[in-house]
C-alpha positions, -999 to 999 in steps of 0.1 A, spaced: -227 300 6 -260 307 23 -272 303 57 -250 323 84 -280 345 91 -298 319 103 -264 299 120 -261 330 140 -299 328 154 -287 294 167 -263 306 190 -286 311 223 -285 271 220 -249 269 220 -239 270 258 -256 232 265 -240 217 236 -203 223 247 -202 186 269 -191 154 264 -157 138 251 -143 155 223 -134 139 195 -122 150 156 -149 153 132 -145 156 94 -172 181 81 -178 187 40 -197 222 34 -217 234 1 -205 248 -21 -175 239 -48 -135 233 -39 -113 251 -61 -106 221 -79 -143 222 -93 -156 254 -86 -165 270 -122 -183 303 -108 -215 312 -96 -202 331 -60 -205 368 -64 -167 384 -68 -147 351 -71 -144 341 -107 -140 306 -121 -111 285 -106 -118 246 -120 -92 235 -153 -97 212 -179 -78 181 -175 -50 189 -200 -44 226 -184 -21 235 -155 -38 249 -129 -16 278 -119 -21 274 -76 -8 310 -73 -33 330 -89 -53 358 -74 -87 335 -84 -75 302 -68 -61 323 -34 -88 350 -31 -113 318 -37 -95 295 -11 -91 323 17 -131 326 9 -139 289 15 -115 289 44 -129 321 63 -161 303 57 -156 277 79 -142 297 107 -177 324 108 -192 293 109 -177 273 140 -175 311 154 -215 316 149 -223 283 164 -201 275 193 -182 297 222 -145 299 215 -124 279 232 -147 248 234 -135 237 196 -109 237 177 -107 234 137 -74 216 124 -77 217 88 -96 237 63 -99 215 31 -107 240 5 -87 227 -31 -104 190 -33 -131 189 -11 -150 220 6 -154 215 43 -128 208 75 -114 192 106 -124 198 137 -121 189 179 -154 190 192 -174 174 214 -202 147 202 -233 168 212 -213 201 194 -211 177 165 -246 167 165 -256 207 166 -232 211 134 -253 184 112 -281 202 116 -264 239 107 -272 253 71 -247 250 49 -231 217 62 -238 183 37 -220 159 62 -203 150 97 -186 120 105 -160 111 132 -123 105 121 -109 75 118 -75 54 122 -57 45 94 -26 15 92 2 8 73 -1 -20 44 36 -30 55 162 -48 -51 162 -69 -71 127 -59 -84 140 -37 -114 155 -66 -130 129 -89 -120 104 -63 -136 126 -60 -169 132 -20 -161 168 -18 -164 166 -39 -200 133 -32 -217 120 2 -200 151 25 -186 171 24 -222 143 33 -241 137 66 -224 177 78 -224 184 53 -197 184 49 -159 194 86 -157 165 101 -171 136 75 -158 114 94 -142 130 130 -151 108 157 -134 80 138 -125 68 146 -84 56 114 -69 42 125 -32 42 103 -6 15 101 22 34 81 45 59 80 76 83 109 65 116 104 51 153 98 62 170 127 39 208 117 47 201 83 29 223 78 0 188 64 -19 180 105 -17 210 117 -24 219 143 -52 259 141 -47 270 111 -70 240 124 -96 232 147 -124 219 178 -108 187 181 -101 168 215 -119 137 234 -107 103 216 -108 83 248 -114 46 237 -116 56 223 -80 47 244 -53 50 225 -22 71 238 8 98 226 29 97 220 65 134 221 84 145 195 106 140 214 141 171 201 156 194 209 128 179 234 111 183 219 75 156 220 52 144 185 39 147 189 8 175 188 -17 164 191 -53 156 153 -56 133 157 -21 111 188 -35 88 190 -11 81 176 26 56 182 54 41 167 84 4 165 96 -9 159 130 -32 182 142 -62 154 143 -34 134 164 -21 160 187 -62 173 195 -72 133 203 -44 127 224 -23 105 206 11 125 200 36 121 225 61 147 218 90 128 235 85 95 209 75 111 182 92 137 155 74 172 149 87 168 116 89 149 82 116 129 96 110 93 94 106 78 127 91 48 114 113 34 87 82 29 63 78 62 44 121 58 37 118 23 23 83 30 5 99 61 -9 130 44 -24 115 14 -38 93 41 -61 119 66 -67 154 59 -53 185 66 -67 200 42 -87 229 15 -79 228 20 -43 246 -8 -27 226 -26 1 253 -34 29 245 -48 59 268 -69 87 300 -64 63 279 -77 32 268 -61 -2 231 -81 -9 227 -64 -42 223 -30 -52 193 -12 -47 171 9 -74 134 29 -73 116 18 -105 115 59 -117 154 64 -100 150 106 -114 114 114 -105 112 141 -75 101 128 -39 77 150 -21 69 137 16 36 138 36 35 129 67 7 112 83 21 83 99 38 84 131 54 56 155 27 44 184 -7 47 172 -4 53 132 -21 76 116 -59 95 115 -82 104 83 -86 138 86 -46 144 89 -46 117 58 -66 138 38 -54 171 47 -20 156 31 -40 148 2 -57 180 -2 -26 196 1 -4 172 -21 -24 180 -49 -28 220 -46 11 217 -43 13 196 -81 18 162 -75 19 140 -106 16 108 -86 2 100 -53 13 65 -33 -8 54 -4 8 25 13 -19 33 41 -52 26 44 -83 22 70 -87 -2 96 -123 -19 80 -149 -4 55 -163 31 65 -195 27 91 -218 61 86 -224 59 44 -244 36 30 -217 27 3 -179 16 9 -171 41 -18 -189 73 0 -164 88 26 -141 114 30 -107 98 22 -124 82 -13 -136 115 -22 -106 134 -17 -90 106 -43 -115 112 -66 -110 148 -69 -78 146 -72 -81 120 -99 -104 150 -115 -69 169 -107 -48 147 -133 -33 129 -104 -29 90 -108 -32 73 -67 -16 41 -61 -30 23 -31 -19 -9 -12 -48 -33 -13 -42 -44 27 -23 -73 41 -53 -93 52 -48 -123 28 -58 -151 17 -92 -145 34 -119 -127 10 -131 -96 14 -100 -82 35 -91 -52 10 -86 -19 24 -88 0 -6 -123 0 -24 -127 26 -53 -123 20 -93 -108 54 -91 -80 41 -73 -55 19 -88 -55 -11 -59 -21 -30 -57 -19 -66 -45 14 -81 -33 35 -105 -52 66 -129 -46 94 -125 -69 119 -149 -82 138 -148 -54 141 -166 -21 160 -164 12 165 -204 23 191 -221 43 194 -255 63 210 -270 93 228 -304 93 226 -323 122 244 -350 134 225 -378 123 227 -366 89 191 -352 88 190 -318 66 160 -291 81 150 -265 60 149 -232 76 150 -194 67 182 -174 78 200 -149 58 233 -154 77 269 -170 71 278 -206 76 293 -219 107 323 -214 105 347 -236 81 312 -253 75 322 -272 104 294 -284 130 291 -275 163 278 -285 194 241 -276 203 226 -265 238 193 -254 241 188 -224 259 168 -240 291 200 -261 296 219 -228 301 199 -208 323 217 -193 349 184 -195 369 189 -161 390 159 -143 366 141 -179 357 105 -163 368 105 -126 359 118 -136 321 114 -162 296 151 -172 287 140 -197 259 131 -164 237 171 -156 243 168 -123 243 184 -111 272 224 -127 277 226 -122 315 201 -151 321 223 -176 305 254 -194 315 283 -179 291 308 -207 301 280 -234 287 268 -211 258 303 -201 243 316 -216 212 281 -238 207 251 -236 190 221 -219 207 187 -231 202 161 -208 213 120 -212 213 98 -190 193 71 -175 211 43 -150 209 63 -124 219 78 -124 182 47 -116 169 45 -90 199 80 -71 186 92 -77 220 116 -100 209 135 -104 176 158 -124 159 186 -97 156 182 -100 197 189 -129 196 218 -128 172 228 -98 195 227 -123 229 243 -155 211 274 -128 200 276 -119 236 279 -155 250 303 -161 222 282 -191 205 292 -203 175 254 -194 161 220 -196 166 190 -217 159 150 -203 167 124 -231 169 86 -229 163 70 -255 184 34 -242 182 13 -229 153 3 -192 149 -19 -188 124 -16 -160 101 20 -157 116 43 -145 85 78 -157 90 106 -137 67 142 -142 67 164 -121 83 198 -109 80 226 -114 108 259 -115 114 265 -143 131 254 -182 117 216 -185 124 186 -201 108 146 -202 122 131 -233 119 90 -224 111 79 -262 101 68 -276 135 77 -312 121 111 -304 117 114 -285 153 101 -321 166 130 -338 147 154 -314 163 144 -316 195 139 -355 193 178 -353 181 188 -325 207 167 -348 238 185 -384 227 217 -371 225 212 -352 259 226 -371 289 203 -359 321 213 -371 361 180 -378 380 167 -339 387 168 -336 346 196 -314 346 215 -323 314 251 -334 322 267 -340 287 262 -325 253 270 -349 225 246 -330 197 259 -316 170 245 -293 139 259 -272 112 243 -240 97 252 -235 63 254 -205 38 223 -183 34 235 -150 20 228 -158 -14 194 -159 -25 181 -187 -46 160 -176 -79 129 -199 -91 108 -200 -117 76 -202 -105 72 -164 -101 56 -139 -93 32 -155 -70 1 -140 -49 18 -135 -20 0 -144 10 -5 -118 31 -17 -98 4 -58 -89 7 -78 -105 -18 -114 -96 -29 -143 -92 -39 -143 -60 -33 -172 -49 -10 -199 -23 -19 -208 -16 24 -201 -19 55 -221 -55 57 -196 -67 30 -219 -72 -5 -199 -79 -30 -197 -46 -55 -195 -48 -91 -158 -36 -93 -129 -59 -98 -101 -55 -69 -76 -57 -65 -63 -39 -100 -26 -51 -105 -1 -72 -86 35 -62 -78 64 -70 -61 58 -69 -24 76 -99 -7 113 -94 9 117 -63 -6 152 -45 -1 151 -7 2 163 21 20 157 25 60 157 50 89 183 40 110 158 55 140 131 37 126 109 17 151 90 -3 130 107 -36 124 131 -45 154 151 -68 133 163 -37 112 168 -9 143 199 13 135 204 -3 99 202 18 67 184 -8 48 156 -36 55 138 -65 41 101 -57 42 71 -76 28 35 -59 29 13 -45 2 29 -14 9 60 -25 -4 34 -30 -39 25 -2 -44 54 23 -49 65 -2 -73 28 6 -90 36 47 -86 71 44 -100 61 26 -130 33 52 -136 57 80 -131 71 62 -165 44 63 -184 34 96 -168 69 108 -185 67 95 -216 26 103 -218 24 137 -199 -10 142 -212 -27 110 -205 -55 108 -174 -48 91 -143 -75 62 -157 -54 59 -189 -25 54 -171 -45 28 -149 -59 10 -180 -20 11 -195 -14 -11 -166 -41 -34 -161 -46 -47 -199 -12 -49 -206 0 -70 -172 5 -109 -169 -9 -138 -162 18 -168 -169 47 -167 -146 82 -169 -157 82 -206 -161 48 -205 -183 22 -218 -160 -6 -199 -150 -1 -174 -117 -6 -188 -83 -18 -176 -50 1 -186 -17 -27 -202 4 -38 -227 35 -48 -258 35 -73 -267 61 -47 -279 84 -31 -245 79 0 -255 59 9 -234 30 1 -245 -3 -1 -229 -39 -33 -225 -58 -44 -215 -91 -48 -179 -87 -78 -159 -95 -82 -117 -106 -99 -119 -67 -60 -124 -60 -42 -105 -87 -64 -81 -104 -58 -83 -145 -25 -100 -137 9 -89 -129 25 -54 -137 48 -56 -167 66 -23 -174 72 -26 -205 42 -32 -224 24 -4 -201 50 20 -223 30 11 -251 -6 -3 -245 -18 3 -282 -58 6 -268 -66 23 -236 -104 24 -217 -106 60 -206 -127 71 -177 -138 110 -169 -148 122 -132 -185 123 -145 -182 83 -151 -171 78 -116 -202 98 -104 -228 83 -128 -214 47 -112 -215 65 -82 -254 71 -84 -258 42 -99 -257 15 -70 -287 3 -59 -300 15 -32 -272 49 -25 -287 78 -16 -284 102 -40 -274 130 -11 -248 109 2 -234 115 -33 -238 148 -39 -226 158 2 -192 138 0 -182 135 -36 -201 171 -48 -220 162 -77 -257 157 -78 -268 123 -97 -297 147 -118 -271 151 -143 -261 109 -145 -280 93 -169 -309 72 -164 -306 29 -161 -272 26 -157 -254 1 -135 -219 0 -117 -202 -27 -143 -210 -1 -172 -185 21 -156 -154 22 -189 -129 3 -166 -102 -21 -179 -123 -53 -163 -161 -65 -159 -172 -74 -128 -211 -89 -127 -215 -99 -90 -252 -111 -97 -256 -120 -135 -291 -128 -138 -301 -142 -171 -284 -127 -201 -266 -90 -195 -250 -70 -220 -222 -46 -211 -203 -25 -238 -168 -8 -233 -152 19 -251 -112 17 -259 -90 46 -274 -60 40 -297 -27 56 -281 -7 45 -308 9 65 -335 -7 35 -360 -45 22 -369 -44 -11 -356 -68 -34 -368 -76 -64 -335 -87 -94 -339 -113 -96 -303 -115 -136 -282 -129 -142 -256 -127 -173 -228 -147 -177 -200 -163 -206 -176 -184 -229 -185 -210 -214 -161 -211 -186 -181 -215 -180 -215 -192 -149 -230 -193 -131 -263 -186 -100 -281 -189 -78 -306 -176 -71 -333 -152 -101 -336 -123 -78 -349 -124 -38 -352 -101 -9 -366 -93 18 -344 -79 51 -360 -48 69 -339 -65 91 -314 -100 77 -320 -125 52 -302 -146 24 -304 -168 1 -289 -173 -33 -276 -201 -52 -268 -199 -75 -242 -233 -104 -237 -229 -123 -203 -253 -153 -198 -257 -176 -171 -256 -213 -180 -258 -228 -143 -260 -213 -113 -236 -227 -83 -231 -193 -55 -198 -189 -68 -178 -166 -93 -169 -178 -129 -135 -158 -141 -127 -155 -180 -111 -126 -202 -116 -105 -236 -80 -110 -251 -78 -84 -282 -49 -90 -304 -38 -62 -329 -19 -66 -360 12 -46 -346 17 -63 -317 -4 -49 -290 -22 -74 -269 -47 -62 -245 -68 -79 -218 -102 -73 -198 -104 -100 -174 -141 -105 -164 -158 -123 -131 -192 -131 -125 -218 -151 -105 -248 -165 -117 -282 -156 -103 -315 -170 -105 
């Protein structure tokens, strides 16, 4: 806490450096947080915990020690710029030391150079990642009864949310139909009221809920009349990412006069506590994003979900894992608190994840067992598979078809595009009523300005008898999901079967000699696809979902970390909604939508760990993340090996064998998480010794953003030695050894018996072939990787140890051979 003196003698320079756009900065000081700070600053004693003690946020140490840090920062800004040209947002005082501020560049320049400051980068952008899962995911069977059932899953346990806000009326948050809901005491997070109705947010199952937009308001971005000065969900994201995590259970999903199902969170009586970071028209910044953090923890989170994440790998450190949003995850991993993040929705291309660090449990998208399909019968007898969650026609009757062009009224023709039929008015009613409409798909789907409840919406106007939407071109990456109407409509997505209903639709058109069509003598049916169909060859890789390796900087090297960790569900994903929500068109006013993303992953992710949290309050977060990983699947339900949603080179969809560059250490199962038998245990001085031990970081990189200098890291280490649940050798030249320790969690000694299987580019063994591991007590494995070929690509295998009471657990392991 040194240096002011000689700030203060800077100040004659100040007057030239208040020019230039302003933008915010993110700025980490010396000096401890609260979270680590274990003395050493005259009159402020000790405020950092050991892992199994609660830190008590209250106390006179941990307030008198925060107002110190954060009166810090202002003498600071005061001593080195006039007032008025700045403007600090945050201070971050509980996981990291340092702040947010509006300055301009040349002010920002002046402050790297100040004593006392480690490091200044510019803020960022962040994105979103955007049931019948608890079945799907054996919850309600194998998980829920065994802890007193659906009632108590989840029972106290505050899983914060760093997301769009929340919808508080929604029956998915509701406390009238439930148990009551007591005190959280260790919680201390506050309330913000809705500034229209002046009701708090909270209701005993909402706890806690905030908003965060300082960074947004000082760059311009907040526009008061769009957006909400509150927690309340504009968006529609935070509602249905909260709900799918810790929604009440048996909520019935009705929409259009029909009950799909009835909706549950995977923890249905852990607490919701709501950060808001993410707002309607531009998304979301960093510094907001970890002043959410910073505070989510100091309030007493057990759990945080991130279904957000930053637009590409950070720019100014020299490692991917070296910024300000990783480090405020790693302390509060140091903090006890487990973070679930989406991996991205950049798939199937490599290297598209979004979420980098082995501190951070990385959740890759999967599809369930159920589908959304439906067809249209034509007159010729043809059958073209489509997607529409809709009725039939009606009395499964056909109906005559008329394509949207052939009904244009023609008053608007050149102003708008009446094939998208989005807007009734261009087209001719008389024509249009008690047909079929078909309408072109166009890029102005994958805009938003056009939807397919708009054009459910128009064909209801003219009074058609339903609806059919054509792809005639390819868009590539384009993701096409069913969606719910209330009216008979399908989207046809192959473009061979748009050809085959057009070729039908044009020979059974009669035309005079302008082309104007004269007579309609086509004829299709739409039949019944409200009920979903369930398969067998689930989960799969979804394929939106980002896939790795993951990458050590910004020029994309591969790092020696496996990501993504786990897959969940994360396709068509029913959950609660904000009726004002913006963010998917198809769903505006509804209370509940259909949503596919990586963001939709990882709640599922945070509510299982809420679980084990429960039933395991004094586990770490990487226990918790180990639970996971070497306890999840790799067969699908019919017994084949999982597979990953892919192109072909001529961009169709196909399914390939999947990969842990897909899926991580397999798919989440619930159950066996409860009960891991071995766990591999990592401590915040692991993640710094990997930390220092890339090659080539620079050591002050490390000890400026993540606090802790790499003098105390031992000597020779390498990233893969890092006690994670998975090897990861991105260059394996020759023959390396790695060794891993595991922990028995059991009540038992269980005595495993250790295989191994592995490419044949590689050679894989271990030792000892079978070991005994006391309750409460560790041991070690020794891993020797050696390269039998080398062909420039990755070789996948596992360690599979099976113990004599029934725990299995697995480490997958990936690596390339070097020369």
């Amino acid at each position: 806490m040194k240096g002011l003196g000689l700030a203060c003698l800077l100040l004659a320079f100040v007057p030239q450096v208040v020019l230039g756009t302003h933008d915010v900065y993110i700025v980490t000081m010396e000096g401890d947080p609260v979270v680590s700070y274990r003395g050493g600053v005259e009159g402020f004693p000790a405020t950092a915990v050991d892992l199994d003690e609660e830190m008590d946020i209250t106390s006179e140490a941990i307030t008198s020690y925060s107002l110190h840090l954060r009166t810090h920062h202002e003498k600071l800004l005061d001593s080195l710029f006039v007032a008025g040209t700045y403007e600090k947002l945050y201070s971050y005082h509980h996981l990291i030391n340092g702040f947010a501020v509006h300055m301009s560049s040349l002010q920002a320049e002046f402050l790297r150079k100040a004593p006392g400051v480690k490091y200044v980068e510019r803020d960022t952008k962040i994105q979103k990642l955007t049931t019948h899962t608890p079945e799907f995911l054996g919850l309600t069977t194998a998980v829920w009864p065994t802890g007193g059932g659906f009632d108590r899953a989840g029972e106290d346990v505050v899983i914060g949310f760093v997301d769009s806000g929340i919808y508080p009326q929604h029956p998915s948050f509701s406390t009238h139909k439930t148990d009551p809901y007591g005190p959280v005491l260790r919680y201390k997070g506050k309330c913000e009221t809705d500034p229209v109705t002046r009701r708090s947010f909270c209701n005993g199952k909402i706890v806690g809920a905030q908003h965060f937009a300082k960074a947004a308001i000082a760059a311009g971005a907040f526009d008061p009349d769009v957006e909400f000065a509150s927690p309340l969900d504009g968006d529609g994201h935070g509602s249905h990412i909260a709900a799918i995590a810790a929604g009440n259970n048996g909520i019935p999903v009705r929409m259009h006069g029909y009950e799909f199902g009835k909706a549950s969170g995977m923890a249905p009586r852990a607490r919701i506590a709501v950060y808001k970071v993410l707002y309607r028209l531009f998304g979301g910044y960093v510094s907001d994003v970890v002043a959410a953090i910073d505070q989510a923890v100091q309030d007493g989170v057990d759990i945080l979900n991130l279904s957000v994440g930053p637009n590409s790998p950070p720019t100014a450190t020299r490692t991917t894992f070296l910024n300000p949003f990783d480090a405020a995850l790693l302390s509060a991993v140091k903090a006890g608190v487990f973070v679930a993040q989406a991996a991205g929705n950049g798939g199937p291309f490599p290297k598209t994840l979004v979420s980098f660090s082995p501190w951070i449990t990385t959740v890759a998208a999967g599809v369930d067992d159920r589908r959304y399909k439906n067809h249209l019968i034509l007159g010729n007898g043809k059958r073209l598979g489509g997607l529409g969650v809709s009725p039939a026609t009606h009395g499964n009757k056909s109906y005559g078809l008329i394509s949207a062009t052939d009904a244009l009224l023609g008053s608007s023709a050149t102003k708008y595009s009446a094939l998208d039929c989005q807007r009734p008015e261009l087209l001719n009613k008389r024509k249009v009523q008690g047909k079929i409409l078909l309408c072109g798909y166009s890029f102005n789907y994958i805009a938003g300005t056009a939807s397919i409840k708009k054009v459910s919406q128009t064909a209801r106007t003219l009074g058609a008898a339903g609806f059919v939407v054509a792809v005639e071109n390819s868009y590539p990456g384009t993701k096409f999901d069913p969606v719910p109407v209330n009216i008979p409509g399908i989207l046809i997505t192959d473009i061979s079967k748009t050809k085959d209903l057009i070729d039908y639709y044009n020979s059974s058109t009669t035309r005079d000699w302008a082309g104007r069509a004269t007579g309609f003598q086509a004829t299709v049916g739409i039949a019944d696809g409200l009920a979903p169909s369930l398969f067998n060859s689930a989960p799969q890789v979804a394929l939106f979902s980002s896939r790795g390796p993951d990458v050590k900087d910004f020029s994309f090297q591969d790092a020696d970390v496996l990501k993504p960790d786990i897959l969940a569900p994360g396709n068509l994903i029913w959950s609660a909604w904000a009726p004002n929500g913006t963010d998917e068109a198809n769903y505006d006013g509804e209370g509940f939508a259909m949503m596919s993303g990586t963001s939709m992953a990882a709640p599922h992710i945070a509510g299982i760990a809420a679980l084990i949290k429960q039933k395991n309050p004094k586990w770490s977060p990487s226990a918790i993340k180990s639970a996971l990983m070497t306890t999840a699947n790799t067969i699908d339900k019919g017994s084949h090996h999982l597979r990953a949603q892919q192109y072909t080179t001529s961009e169709m969809l196909t399914l390939t064998r999947a990969t842990p560059f897909d899926y991580g250490s397999g798919a989440v199962n619930p159950k066996a998480a409860l009960d891991p038998g071995l766990v591999l245990d990592a401590t915040h001085q692991d993640y710094i010794t990997f930390l220092c031990s890339i090659p080539d970081v620079d050591p002050s990189e490390v000890l400026n953003i993540a606090g802790s200098s790499c003098s105390s890291s031992p000597k020779g280490r390498r990233p893969y030695d890092l006690n994670i649940p998975s090897i990861t050798v991105s260059q394996l030249e020759g023959t390396q050894t790695v060794k891993r320790t595991v922990t028995n969690v059991a009540d038992e000694a269980e005595t495993y018996t250790i295989m191994t299987r592995m490419s044949s580019e590689i050679a894989l063994e271990v030792s000892p072939p079978a070991l005994t591991v006391l309750p409460g007590k560790s041991r070690e494995i020794t891993a020797t990787l050696t390269t039998r070929s080398v062909t420039g690509a990755y070789s996948f295998g596992e360690i599979t140890m099976k113990g004599d009471r029934g725990h299995l657990v697995r480490i997958p392991v990936v690596a390339m051979g070097f020369k």
